[in-house]
C-alpha positions in Angstrom: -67.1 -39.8 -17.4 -64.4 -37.2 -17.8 -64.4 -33.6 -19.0 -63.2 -32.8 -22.8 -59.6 -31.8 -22.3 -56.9 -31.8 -24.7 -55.8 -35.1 -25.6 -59.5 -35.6 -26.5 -60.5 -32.1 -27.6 -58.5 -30.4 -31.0 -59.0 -26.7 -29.7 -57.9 -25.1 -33.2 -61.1 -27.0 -34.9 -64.5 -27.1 -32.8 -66.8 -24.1 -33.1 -69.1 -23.1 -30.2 -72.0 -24.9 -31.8 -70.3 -28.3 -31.9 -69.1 -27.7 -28.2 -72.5 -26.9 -27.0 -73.8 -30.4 -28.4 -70.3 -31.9 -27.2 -71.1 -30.5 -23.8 -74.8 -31.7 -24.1 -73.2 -34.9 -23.9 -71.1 -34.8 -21.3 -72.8 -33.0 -19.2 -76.9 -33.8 -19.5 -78.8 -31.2 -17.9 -82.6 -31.6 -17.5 -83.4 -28.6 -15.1 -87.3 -27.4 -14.1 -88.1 -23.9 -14.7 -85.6 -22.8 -16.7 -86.0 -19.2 -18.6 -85.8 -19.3 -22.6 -85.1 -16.0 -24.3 -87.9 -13.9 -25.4 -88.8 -15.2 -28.8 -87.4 -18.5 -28.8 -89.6 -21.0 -29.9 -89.4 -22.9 -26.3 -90.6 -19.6 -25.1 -94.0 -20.5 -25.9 -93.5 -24.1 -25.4 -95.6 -25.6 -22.1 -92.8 -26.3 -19.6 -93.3 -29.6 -17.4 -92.4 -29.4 -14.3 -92.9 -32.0 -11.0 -96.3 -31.5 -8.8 -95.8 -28.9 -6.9 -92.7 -27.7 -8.1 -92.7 -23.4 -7.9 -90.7 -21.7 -10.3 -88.4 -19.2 -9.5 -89.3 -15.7 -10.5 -87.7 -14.5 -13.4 -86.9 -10.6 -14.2 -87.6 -11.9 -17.9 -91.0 -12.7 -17.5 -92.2 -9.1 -15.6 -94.3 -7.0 -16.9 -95.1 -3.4 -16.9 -98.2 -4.3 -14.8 -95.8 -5.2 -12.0 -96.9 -3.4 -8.7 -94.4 -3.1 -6.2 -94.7 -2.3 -2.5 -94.9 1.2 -1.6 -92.1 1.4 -0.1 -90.1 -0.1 -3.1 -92.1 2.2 -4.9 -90.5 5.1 -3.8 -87.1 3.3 -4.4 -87.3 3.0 -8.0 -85.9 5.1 -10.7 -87.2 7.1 -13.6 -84.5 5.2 -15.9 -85.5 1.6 -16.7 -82.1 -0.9 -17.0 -84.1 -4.1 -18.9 -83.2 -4.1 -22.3 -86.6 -4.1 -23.2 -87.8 -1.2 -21.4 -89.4 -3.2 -18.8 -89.8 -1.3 -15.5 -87.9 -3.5 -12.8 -87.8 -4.0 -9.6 -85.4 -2.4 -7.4 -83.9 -6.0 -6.3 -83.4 -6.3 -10.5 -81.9 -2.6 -10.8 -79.3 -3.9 -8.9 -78.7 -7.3 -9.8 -78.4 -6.4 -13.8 -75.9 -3.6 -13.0 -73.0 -5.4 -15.3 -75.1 -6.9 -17.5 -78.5 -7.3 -19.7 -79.8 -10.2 -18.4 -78.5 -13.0 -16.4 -74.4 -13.9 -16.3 -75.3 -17.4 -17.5 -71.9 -18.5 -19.8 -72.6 -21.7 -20.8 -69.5 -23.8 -20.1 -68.1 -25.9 -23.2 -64.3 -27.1 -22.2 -60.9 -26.9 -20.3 -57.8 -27.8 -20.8 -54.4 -27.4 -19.3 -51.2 -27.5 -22.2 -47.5 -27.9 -21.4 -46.6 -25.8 -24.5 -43.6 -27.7 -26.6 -44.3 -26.6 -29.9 -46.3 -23.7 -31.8 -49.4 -24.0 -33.1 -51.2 -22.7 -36.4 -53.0 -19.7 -36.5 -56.8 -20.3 -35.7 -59.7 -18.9 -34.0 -62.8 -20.1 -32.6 -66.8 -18.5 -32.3 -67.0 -19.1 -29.0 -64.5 -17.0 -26.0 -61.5 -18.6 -24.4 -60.2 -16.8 -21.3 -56.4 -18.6 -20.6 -54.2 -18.2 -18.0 -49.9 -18.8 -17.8 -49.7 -20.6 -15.2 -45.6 -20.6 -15.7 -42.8 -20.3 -18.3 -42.4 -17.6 -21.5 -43.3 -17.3 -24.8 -45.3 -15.1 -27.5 -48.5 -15.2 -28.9 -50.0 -13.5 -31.8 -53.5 -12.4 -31.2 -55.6 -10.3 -34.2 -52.3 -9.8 -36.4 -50.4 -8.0 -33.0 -47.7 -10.0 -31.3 -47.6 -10.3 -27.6 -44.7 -11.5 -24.7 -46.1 -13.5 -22.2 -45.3 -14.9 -18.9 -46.5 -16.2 -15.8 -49.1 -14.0 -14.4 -50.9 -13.0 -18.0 -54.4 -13.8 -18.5 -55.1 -13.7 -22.7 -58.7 -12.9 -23.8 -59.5 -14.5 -27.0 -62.8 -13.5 -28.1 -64.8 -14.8 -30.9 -63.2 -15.0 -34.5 -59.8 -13.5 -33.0 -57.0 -15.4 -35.2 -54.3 -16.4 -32.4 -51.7 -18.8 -32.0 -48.4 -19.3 -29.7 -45.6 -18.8 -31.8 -42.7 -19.6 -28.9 -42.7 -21.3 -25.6 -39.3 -20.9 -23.9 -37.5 -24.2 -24.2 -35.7 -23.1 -20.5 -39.1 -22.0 -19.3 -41.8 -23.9 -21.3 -45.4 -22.4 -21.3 -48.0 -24.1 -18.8 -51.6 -22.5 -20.0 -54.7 -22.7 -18.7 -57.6 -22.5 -20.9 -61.6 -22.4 -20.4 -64.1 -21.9 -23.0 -67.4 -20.6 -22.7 -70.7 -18.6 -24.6 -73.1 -17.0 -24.1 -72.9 -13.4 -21.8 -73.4 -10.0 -22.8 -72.0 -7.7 -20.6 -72.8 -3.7 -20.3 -71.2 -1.5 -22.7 -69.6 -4.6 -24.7 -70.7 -6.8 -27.5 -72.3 -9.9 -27.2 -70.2 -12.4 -26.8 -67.2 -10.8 -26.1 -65.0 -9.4 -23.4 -62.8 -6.4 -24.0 -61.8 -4.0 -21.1 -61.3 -0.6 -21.3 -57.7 0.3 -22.0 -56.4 -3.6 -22.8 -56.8 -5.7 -26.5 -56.2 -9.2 -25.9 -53.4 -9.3 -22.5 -54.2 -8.1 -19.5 -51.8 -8.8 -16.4 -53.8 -9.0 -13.5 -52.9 -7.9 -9.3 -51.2 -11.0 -7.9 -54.0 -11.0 -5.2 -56.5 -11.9 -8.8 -54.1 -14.1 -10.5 -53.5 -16.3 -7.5 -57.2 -16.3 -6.8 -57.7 -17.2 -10.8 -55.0 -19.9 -10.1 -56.7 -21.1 -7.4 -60.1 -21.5 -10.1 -57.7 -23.7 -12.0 -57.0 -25.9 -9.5 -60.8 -26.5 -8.8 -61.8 -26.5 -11.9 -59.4 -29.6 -13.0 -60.7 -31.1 -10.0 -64.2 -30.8 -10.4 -63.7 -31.9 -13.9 -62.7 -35.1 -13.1 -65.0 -35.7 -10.4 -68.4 -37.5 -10.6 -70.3 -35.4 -8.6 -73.9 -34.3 -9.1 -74.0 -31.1 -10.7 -70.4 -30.6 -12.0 -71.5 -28.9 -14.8 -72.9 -26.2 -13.0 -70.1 -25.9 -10.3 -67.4 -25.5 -13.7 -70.2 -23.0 -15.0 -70.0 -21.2 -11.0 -66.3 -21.2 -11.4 -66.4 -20.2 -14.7 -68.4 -17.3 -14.2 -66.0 -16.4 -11.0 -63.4 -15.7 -13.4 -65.2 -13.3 -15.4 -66.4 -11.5 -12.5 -62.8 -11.4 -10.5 -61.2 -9.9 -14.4 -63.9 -7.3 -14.5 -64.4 -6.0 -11.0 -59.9 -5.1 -11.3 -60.4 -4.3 -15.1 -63.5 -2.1 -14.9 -63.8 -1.3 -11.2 -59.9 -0.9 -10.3 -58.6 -0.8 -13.6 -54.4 -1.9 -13.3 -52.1 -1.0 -15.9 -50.1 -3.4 -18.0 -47.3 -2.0 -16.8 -47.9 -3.8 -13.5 -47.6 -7.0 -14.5 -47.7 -10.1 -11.8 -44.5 -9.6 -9.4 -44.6 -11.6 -5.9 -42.6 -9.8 -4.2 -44.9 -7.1 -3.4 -46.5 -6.0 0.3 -49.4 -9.0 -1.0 -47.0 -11.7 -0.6 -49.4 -12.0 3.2 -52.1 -12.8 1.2 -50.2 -16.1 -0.3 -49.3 -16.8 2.7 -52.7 -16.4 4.5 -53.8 -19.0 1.7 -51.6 -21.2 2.6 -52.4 -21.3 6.4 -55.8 -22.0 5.5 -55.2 -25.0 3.2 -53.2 -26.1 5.8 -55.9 -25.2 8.6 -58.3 -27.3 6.2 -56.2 -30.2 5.5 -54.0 -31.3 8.2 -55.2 -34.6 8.2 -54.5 -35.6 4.7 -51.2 -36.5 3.7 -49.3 -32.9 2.6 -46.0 -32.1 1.0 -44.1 -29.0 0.3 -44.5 -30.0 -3.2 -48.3 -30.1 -3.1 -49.2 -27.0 -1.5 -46.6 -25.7 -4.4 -48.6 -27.1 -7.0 -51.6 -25.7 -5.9 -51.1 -22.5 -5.7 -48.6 -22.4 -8.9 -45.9 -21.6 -7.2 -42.1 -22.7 -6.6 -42.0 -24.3 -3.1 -38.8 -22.8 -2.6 -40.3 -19.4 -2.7 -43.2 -20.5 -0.5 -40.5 -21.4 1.9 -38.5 -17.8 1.8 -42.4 -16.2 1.9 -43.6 -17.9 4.5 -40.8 -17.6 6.9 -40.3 -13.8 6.0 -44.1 -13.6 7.2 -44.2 -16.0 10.0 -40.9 -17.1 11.2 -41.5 -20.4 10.8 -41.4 -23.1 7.5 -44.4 -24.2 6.2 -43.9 -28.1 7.1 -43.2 -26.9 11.0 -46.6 -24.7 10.8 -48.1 -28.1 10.1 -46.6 -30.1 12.7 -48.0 -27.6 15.6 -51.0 -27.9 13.8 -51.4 -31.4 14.3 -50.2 -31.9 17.2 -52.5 -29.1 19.0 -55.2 -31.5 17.2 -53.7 -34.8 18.3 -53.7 -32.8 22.2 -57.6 -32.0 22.0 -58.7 -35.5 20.7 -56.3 -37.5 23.6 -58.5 -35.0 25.8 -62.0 -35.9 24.3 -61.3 -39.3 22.7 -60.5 -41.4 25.7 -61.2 -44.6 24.3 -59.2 -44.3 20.7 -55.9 -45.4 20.1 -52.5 -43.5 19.8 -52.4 -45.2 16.6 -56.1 -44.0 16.1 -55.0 -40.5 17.2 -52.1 -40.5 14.8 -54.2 -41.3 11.5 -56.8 -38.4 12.5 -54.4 -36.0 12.1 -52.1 -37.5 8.8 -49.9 -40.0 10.4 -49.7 -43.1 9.6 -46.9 -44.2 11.5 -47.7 -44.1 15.2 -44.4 -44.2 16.6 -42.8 -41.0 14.2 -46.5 -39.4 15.7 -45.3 -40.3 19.1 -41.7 -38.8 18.8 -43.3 -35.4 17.5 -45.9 -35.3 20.0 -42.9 -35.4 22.6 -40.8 -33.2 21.2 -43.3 -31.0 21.2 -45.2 -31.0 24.2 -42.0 -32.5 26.6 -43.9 -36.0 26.9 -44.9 -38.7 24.9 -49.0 -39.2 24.0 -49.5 -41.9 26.4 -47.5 -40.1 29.5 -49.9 -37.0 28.7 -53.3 -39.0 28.6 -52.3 -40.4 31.8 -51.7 -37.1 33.3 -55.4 -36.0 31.8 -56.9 -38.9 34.3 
């Protein structure tokens, strides 16, 4: 079964309540041990759970009777950080240092838009974080209007009227959207995300927005996939975001002004990224165009970046890749085939595998395994 996206999701007319129980149904979660809030009438409900099964311990459930180790003891502070007053743990202290309870953002949709036309004002009761992935336009967000471009993250928070009002039709708006309930973070309402010094648009380092990019990427995947526990690796990925946004917006606080600009001293962070796809996947079949696509960029400038930073094109990087891997598995693999060798490291064609294996080690695969004997 597939995620909710956009052709089958209206984003200007679900509340949070309706994506909850939409979510309910796409993603069925029957977990053991889970924690209800304090009050809640599963609070005092008896939880089943299978023989044997221990449940984890929850800084909810502590009391003030909680003895500590001495040496913890002596650890703790005078100031207690539960809400409640509840005297915690050092291990707590410090995990609750953002927030009042557990970052838990329940996950309700995504959905990736090719913006062609404007859409009506709206807002929603749950909080949509979206990136622009590419193109120009302007959005009006709580009566202000904003420019956007590539590189902007837009944090629409509950009951926030917002709609685009222009996507450039020479640069059309690609936006990346996930929704999500649920957190209350330090010094900020429930339910809501606002950093100091920024409204509604923040524009991110480019080290954040091509790790937020990156998210994307997984996040479509994983929302198509059929895995066990997708729901919880979009809620993991989902809670990535918020974490990446505050730790620069909060932490390391960047200006607007900023804004996302690739041709900064960072640019050797793209391309560290890219070696490592490439590092990761050299035996699957890879294109220029792909590695482009996932990491939201043109591949003509990963071209002029990567050879600025390593002298060489991305597609050659590849090539000694596999063909230092097609070198060690002639050496170890004595039985396989050259074709063999070819399609463990992306060829499918034996003889083009051949002809690069010669040009670049001087000899041809079968002339080198012979020397090996």
């Amino acid at each position: 079964m597939l995620l909710p996206t956009s052709g089958a999701l209206n984003r200007e007319k679900l509340n949070g309540e309706q994506l909850q129980l939409l979510s309910r149904q796409f993603f069925p979660v029957q977990g053991w041990g889970d924690c209800p809030k304090p009050g809640s009438p599963r609070a005092s409900r008896p939880k089943l759970r299978p023989p044997g099964a221990r449940l984890c311990p929850c800084p909810k459930a502590l009391t003030p009777s909680y003895a500590a180790p001495p040496f913890l003891s002596a650890m703790r502070t005078t100031t207690p950080i539960h809400p409640q007053g509840v005297d915690t743990p050092p291990m707590c202290q410090i995990q609750y240092d953002i927030t009042y309870e557990d970052l838990n953002p329940t996950f309700l949709f995504t959905c990736q838009i090719s913006r062609k036309e404007p859409e009506r004002l709206h807002s929603h009761d749950f909080i949509e974080i979206a990136l622009i992935l590419s193109g120009e336009g302007h959005f009006v967000l709580g009566g202000k209007w904003y420019p956007v471009k590539k590189g902007d993250v837009l944090l629409i928070n509950p009951g926030i009227q917002h709609q685009c009002t222009y996507s450039s039709a020479e640069a059309p708006l690609e936006e990346f959207y996930v929704a999500f309930t649920d957190i209350h973070i330090r010094d900020m309402e429930r339910n809501q995300i606002l950093f100091p010094g920024h409204e509604c648009l923040i524009r991110p380092g480019e080290k954040t927005f091509v790790t937020l990019s990156r998210l994307c990427s997984l996040i479509k995947t994983e929302s198509t996939s059929c895995q066990p526990g997708r729901y919880f690796m979009l809620k993991a990925y989902v809670t990535q975001m918020i974490l990446l946004l505050y730790r620069e917006q909060v932490v390391a606080p960047v200006t607007i002004e900023e804004g996302y600009e690739f041709e900064s001293t960072n640019k050797k962070y793209v391309v560290e990224q890219i070696i490592d796809y490439l590092d990761c996947h050299y035996n699957e079949k890879i294109s220029l165009d792909q590695i482009a696509r996932n990491m939201y960029l043109s591949p003509f400038y990963i071209s002029k970046i990567f050879k600025s930073e390593t002298g060489d094109t991305p597609i050659n990087h590849l090539i000694k890749i596999r063909m230092e891997k097609a070198r060690l598995l002639l050496d170890k693999q004595k039985d396989a085939s050259i074709q063999d060798i070819a399609l463990c490291v992306g060829y499918d064609d034996a003889y083009h595998f051949s002809k690069l294996f010669k040009k670049h080690f001087g000899e041809s695969p079968s002339k080198y395994r012979k020397k090996q004997e």
